[in-house]
MMTF fields as JSON, N, C-alpha, C and O atoms, coordinates in Angstrom:
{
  "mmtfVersion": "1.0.0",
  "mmtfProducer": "UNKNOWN",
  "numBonds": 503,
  "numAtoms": 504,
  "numGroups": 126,
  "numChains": 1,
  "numModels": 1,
  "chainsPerModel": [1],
  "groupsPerChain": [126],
  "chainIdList": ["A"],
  "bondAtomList": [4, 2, 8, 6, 12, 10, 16, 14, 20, 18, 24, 22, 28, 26, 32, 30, 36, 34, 40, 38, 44, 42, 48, 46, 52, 50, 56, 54, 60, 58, 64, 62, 68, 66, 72, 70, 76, 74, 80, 78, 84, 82, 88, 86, 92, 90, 96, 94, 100, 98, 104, 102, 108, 106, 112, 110, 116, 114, 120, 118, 124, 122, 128, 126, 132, 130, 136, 134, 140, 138, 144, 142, 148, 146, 152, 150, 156, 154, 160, 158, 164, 162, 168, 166, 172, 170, 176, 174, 180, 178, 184, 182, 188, 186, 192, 190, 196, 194, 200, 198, 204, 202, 208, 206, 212, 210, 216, 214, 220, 218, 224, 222, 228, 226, 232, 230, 236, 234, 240, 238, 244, 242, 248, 246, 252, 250, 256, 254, 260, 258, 264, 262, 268, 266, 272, 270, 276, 274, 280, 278, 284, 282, 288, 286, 292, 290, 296, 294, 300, 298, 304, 302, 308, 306, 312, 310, 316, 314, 320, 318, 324, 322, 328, 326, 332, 330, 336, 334, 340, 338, 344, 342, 348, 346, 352, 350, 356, 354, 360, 358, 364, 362, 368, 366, 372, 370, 376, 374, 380, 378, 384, 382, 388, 386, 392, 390, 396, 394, 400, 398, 404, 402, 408, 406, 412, 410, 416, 414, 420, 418, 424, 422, 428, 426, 432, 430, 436, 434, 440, 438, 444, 442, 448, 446, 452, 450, 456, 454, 460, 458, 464, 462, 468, 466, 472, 470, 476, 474, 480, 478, 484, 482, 488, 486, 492, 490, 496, 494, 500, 498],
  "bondOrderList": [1, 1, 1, 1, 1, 1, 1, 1, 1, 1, 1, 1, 1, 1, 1, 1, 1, 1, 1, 1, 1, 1, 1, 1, 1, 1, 1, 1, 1, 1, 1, 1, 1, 1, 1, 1, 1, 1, 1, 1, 1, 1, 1, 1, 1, 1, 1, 1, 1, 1, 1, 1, 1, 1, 1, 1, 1, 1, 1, 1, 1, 1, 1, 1, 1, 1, 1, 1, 1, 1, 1, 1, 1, 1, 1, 1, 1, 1, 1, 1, 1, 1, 1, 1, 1, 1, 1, 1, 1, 1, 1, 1, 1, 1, 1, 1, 1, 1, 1, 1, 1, 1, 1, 1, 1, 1, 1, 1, 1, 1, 1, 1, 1, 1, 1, 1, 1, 1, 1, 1, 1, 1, 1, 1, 1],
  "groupList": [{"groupName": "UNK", "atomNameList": ["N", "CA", "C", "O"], "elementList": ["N", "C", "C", "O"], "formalChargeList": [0, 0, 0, 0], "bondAtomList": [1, 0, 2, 1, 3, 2], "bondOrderList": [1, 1, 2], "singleLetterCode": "X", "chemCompType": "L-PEPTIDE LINKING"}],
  "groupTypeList": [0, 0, 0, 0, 0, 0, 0, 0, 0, 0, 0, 0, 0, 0, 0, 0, 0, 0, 0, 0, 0, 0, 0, 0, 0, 0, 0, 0, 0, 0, 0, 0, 0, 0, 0, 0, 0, 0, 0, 0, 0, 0, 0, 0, 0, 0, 0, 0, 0, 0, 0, 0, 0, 0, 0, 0, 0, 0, 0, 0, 0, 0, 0, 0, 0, 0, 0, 0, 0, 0, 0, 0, 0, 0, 0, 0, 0, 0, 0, 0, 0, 0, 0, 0, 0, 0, 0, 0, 0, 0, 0, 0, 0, 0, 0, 0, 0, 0, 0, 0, 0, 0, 0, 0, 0, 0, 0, 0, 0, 0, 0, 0, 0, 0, 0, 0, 0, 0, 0, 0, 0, 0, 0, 0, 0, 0],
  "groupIdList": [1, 2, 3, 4, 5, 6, 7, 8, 9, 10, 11, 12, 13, 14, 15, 16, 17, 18, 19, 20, 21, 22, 23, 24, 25, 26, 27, 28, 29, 30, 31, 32, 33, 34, 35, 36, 37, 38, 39, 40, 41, 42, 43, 44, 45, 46, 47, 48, 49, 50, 51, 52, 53, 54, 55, 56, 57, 58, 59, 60, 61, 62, 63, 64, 65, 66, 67, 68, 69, 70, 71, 72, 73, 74, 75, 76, 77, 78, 79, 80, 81, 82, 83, 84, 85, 86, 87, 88, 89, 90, 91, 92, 93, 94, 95, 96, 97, 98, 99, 100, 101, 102, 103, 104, 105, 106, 107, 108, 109, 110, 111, 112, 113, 114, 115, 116, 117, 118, 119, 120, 121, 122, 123, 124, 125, 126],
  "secStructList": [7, 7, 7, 7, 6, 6, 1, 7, 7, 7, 7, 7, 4, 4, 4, 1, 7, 2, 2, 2, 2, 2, 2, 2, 2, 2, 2, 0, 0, 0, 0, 0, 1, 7, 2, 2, 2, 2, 2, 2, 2, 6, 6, 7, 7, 7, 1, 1, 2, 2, 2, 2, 2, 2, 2, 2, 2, 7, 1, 1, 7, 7, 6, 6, 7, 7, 1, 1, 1, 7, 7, 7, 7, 2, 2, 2, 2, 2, 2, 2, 2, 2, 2, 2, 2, 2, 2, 2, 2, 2, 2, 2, 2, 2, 2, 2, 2, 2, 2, 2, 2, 2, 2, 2, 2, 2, 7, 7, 7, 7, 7, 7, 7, 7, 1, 7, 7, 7, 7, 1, 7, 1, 1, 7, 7, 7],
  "xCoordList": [322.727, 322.245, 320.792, 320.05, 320.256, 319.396, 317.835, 317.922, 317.046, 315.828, 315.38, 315.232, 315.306, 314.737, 312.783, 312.326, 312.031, 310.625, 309.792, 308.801, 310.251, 309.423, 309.518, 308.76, 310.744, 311.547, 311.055, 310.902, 310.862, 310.483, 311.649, 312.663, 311.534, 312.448, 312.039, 310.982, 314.066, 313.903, 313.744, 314.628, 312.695, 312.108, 312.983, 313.932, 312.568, 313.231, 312.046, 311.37, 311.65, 310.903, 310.791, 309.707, 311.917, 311.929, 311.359, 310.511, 311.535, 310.625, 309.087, 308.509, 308.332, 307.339, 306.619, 306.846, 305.797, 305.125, 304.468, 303.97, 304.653, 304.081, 302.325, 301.51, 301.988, 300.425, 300.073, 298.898, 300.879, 300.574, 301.001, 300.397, 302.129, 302.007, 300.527, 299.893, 300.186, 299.445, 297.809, 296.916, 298.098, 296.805, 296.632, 295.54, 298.191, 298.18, 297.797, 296.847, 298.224, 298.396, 296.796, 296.3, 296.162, 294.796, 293.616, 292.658, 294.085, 293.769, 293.748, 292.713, 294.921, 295.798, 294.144, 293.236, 293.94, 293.769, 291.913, 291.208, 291.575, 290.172, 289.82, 288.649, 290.851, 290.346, 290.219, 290.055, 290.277, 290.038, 291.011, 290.9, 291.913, 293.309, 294.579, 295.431, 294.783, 296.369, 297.402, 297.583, 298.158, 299.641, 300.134, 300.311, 300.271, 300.782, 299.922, 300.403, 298.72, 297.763, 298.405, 299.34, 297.887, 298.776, 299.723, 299.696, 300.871, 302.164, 302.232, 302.982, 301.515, 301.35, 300.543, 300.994, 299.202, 298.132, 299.312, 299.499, 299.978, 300.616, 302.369, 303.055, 302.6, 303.988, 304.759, 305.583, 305.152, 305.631, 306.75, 306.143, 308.239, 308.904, 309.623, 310.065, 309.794, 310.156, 309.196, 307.988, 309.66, 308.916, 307.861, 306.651, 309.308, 308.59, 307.759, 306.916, 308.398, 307.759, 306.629, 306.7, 305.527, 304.237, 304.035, 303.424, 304.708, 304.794, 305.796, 305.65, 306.587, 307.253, 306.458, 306.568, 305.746, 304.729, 303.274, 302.75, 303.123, 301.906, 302.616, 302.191, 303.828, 304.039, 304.368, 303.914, 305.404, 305.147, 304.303, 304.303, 303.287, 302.189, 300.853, 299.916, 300.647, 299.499, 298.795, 299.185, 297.378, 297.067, 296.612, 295.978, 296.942, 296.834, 298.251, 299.199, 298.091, 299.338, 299.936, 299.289, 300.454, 301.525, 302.818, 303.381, 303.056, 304.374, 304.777, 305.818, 303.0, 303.067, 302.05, 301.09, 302.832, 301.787, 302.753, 303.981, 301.971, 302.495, 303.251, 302.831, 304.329, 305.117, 304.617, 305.372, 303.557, 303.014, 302.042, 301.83, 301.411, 300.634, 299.109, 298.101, 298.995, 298.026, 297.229, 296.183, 297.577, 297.074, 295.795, 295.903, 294.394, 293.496, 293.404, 293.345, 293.368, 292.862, 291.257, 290.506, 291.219, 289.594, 288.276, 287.195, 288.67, 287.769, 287.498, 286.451, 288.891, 288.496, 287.751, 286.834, 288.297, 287.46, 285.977, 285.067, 285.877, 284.519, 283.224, 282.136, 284.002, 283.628, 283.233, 282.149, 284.202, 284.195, 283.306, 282.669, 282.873, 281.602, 280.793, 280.29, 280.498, 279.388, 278.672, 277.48, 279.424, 279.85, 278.923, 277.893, 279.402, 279.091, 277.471, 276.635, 277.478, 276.111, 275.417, 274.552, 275.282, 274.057, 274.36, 273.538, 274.996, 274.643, 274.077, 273.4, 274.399, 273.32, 272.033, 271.092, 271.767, 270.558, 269.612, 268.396, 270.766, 269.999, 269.505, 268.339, 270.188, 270.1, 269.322, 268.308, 269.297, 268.179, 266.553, 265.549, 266.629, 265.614, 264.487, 263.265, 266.209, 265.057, 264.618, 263.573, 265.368, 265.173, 263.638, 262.892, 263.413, 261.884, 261.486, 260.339, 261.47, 260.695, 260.168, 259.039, 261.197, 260.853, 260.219, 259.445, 260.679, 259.525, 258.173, 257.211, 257.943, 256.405, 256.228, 255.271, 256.667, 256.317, 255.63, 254.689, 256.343, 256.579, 255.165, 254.697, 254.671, 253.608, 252.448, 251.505, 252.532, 251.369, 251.133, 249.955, 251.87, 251.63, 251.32, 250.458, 252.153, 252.171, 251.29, 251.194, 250.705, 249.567, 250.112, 249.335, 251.833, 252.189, 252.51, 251.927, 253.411, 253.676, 255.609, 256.306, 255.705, 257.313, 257.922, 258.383, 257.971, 257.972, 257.356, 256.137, 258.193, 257.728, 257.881, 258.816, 257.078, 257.504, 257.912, 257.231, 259.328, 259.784, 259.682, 259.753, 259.126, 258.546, 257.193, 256.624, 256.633, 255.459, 254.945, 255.709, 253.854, 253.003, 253.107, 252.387, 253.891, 253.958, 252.277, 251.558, 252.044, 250.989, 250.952, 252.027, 249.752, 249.779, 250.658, 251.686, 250.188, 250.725, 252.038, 252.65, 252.627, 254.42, 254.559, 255.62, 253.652, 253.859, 252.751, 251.61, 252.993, 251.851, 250.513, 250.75, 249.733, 248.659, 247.941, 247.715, 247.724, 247.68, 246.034, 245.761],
  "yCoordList": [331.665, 330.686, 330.354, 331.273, 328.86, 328.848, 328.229, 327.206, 328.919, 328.498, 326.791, 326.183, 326.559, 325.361, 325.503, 326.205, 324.996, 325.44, 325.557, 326.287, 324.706, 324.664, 326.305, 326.667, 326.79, 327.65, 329.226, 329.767, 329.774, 331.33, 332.037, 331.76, 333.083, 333.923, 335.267, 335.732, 335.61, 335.842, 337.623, 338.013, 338.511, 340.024, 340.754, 340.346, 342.084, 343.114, 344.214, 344.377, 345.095, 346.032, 346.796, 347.254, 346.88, 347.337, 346.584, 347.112, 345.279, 344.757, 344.864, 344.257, 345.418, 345.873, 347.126, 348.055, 347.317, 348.67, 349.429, 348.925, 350.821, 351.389, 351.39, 351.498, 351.25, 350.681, 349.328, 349.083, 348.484, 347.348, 347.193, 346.428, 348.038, 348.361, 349.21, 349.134, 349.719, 350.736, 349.705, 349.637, 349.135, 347.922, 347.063, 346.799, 346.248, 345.959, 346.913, 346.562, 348.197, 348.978, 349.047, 348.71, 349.416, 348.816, 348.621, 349.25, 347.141, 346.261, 345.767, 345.469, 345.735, 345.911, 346.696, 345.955, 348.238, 349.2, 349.126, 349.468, 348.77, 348.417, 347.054, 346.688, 346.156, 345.047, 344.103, 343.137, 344.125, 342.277, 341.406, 340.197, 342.031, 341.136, 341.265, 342.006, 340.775, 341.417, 341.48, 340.88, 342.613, 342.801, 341.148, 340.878, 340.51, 338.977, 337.926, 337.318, 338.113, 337.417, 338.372, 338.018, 339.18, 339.951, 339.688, 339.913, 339.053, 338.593, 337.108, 337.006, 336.225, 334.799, 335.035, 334.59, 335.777, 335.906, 336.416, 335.689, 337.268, 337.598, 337.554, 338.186, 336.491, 335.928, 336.475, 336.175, 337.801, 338.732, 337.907, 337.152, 337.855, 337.371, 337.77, 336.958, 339.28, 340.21, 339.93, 340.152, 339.539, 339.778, 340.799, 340.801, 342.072, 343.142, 344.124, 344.993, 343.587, 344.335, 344.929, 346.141, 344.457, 344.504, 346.025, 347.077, 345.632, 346.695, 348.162, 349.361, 347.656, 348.82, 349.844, 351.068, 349.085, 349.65, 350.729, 351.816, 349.986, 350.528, 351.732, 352.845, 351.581, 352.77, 354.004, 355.093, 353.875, 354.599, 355.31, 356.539, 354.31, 354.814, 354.593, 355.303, 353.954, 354.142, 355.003, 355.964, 355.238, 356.303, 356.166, 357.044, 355.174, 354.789, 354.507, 353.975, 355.204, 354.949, 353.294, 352.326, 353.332, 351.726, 351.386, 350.315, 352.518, 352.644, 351.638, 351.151, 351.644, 350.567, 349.383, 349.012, 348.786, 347.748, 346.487, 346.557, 345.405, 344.349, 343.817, 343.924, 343.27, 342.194, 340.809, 339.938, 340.442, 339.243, 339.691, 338.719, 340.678, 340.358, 340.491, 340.259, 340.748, 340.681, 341.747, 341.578, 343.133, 343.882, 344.277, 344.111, 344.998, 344.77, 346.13, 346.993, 346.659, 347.54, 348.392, 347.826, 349.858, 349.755, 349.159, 348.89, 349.044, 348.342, 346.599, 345.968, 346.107, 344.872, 344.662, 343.863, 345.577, 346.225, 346.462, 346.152, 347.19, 347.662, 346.431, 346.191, 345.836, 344.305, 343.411, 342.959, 343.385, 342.529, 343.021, 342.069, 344.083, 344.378, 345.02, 345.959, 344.831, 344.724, 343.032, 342.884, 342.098, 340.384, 340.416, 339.813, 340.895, 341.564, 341.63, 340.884, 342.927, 342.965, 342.975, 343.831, 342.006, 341.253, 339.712, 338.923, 339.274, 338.522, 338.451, 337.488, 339.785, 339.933, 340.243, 339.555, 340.995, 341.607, 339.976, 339.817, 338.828, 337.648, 337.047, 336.692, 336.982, 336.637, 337.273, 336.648, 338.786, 339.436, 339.087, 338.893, 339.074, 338.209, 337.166, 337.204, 335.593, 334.616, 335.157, 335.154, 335.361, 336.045, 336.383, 335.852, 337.604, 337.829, 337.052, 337.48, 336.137, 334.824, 333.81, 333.433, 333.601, 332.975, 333.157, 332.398, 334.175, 335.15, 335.106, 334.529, 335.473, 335.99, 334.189, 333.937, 333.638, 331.828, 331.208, 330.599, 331.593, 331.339, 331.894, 331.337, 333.254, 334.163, 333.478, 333.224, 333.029, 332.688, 331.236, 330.899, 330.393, 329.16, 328.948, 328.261, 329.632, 329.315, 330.526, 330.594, 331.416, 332.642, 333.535, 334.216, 333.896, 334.436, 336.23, 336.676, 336.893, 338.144, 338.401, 339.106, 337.733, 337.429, 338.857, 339.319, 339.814, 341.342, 342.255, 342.205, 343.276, 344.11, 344.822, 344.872, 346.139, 347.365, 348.294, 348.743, 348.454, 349.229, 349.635, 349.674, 351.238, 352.793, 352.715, 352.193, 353.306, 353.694, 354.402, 354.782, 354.395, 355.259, 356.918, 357.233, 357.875, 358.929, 359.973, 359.796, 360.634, 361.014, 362.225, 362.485, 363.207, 364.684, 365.37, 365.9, 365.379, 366.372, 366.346, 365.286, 367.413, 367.296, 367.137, 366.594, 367.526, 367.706, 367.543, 367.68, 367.263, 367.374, 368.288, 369.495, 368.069, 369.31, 369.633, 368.812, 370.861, 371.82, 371.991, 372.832],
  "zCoordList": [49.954, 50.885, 50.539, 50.191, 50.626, 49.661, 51.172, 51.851, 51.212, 52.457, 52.069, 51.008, 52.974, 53.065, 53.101, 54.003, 52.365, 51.687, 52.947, 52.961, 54.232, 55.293, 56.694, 57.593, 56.202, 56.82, 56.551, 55.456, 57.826, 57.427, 57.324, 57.965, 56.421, 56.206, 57.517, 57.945, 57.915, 59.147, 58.52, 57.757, 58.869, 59.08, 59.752, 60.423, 59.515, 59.946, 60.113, 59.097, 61.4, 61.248, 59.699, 59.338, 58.894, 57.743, 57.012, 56.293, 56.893, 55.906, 56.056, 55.154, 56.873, 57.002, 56.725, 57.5, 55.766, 55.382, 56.718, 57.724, 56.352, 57.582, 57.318, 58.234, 55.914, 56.489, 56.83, 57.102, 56.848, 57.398, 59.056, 59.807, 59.482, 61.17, 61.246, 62.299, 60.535, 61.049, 61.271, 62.114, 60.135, 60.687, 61.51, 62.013, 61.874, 63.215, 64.007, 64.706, 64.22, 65.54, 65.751, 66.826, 64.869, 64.853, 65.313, 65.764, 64.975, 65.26, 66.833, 67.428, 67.338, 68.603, 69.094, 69.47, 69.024, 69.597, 69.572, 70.521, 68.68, 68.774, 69.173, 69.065, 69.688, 70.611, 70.334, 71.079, 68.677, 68.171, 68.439, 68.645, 68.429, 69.447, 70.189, 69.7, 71.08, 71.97, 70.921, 69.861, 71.713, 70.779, 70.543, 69.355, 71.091, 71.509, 70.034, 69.077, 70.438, 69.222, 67.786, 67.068, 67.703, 66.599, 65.783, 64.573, 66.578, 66.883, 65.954, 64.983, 66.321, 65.953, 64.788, 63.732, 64.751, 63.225, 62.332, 61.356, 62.409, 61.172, 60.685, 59.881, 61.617, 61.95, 61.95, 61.086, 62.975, 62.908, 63.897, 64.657, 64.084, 64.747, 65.88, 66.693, 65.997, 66.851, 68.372, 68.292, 69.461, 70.467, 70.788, 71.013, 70.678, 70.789, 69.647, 69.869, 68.17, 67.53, 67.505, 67.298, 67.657, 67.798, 69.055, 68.864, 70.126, 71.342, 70.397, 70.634, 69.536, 69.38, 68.325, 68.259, 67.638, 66.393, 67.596, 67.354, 68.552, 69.247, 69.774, 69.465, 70.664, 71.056, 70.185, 70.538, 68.663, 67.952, 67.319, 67.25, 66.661, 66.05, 66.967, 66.601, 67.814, 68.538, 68.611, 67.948, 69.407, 69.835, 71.373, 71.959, 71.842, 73.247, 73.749, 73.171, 75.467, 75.704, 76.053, 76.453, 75.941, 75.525, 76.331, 76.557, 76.641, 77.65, 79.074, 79.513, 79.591, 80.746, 80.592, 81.268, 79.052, 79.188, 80.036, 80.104, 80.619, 81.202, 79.998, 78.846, 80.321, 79.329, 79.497, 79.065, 80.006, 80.159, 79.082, 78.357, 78.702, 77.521, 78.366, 77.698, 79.379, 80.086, 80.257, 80.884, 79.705, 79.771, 78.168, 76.953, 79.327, 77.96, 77.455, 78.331, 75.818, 75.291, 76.286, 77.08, 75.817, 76.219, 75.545, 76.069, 74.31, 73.9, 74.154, 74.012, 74.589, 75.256, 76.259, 76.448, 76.993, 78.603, 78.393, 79.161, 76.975, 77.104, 76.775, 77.299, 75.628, 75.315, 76.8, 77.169, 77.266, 78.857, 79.629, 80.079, 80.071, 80.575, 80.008, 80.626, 79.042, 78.093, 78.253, 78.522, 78.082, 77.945, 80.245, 80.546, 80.806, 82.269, 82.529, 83.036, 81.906, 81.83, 81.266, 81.448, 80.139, 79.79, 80.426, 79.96, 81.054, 81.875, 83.106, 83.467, 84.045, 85.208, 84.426, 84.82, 83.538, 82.953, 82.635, 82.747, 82.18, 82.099, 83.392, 83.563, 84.031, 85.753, 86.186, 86.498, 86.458, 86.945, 86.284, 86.969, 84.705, 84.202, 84.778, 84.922, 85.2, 85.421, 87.394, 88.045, 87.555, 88.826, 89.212, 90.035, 88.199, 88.025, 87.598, 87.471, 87.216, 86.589, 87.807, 88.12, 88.229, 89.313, 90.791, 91.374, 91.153, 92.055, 90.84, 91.348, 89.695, 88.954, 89.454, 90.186, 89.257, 89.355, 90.97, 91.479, 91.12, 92.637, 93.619, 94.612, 92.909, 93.807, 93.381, 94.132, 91.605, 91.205, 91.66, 91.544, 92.097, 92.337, 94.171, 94.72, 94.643, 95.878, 96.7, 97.925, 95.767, 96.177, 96.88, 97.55, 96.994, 98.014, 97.327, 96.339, 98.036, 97.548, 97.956, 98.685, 97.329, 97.719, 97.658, 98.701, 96.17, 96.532, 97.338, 97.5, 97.989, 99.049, 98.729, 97.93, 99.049, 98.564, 99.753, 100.675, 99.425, 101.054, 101.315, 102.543, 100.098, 100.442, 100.265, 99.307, 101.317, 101.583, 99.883, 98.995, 99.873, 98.496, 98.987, 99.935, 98.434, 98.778, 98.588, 97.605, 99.309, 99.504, 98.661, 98.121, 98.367, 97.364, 98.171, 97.75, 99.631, 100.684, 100.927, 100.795, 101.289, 101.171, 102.997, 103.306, 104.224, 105.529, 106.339, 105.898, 107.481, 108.364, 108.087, 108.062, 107.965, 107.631, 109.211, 110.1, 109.213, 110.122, 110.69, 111.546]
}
């Protein structure tokens, strides 16, 4: 039977080397992309293949991932609030910027300081 040039030839988990699952699995596992992305980058055709390579060879458990694909690695996670906070850290930034702006123009003292200046003495002195 002879392929037509535009046509993929249809795979088998076997036709796949176990170091090339193992680079997906990966890949997968350090976050650069979902089992799903995985899936499409390296035209793997199996739905599940990709899920069946992680749970075998993984080193994260895999067992309850969503079948929507929705679930993130930790390193995605860790990426994502990392991505988190350096954005409050930017916010908190102009934040101070604008209070430092704000005191010097308008002469005011917009920061308060809530605690008192603690004294040498630890108590009432006698």
């Amino acid at each position: 039977m002879k392929q037509k040039a535009n046509e993929r030839v249809r795979r088998t988990q076997r036709d796949y080397s176990l170091a090339f699952k193992l680079q997906v699995v990966d890949e997968v596992e350090k976050g650069y992309c979902t089992y799903k992305e995985a899936q499409r980058k390296y035209f793997i055709q199996g739905r599940s293949t990709v899920l069946v390579w992680l749970r075998k060879h993984g080193r994260l458990d895999w067992k309850t991932v969503n079948p929507m694909g929705k679930d993130k690695t930790p390193a995605q996670k860790i990426r994502e609030l990392e991505r988190e906070l350096a954005r409050a850290k930017e916010d908190n930034r102009i934040l101070q910027t604008a209070i430092d702006i704000a005191d010097r123009e308008l002469k005011t003292n917009i920061r308060k300081k809530y605690l008192p200046k603690q004294s040498d003495s630890q108590g009432p002195q006698e």
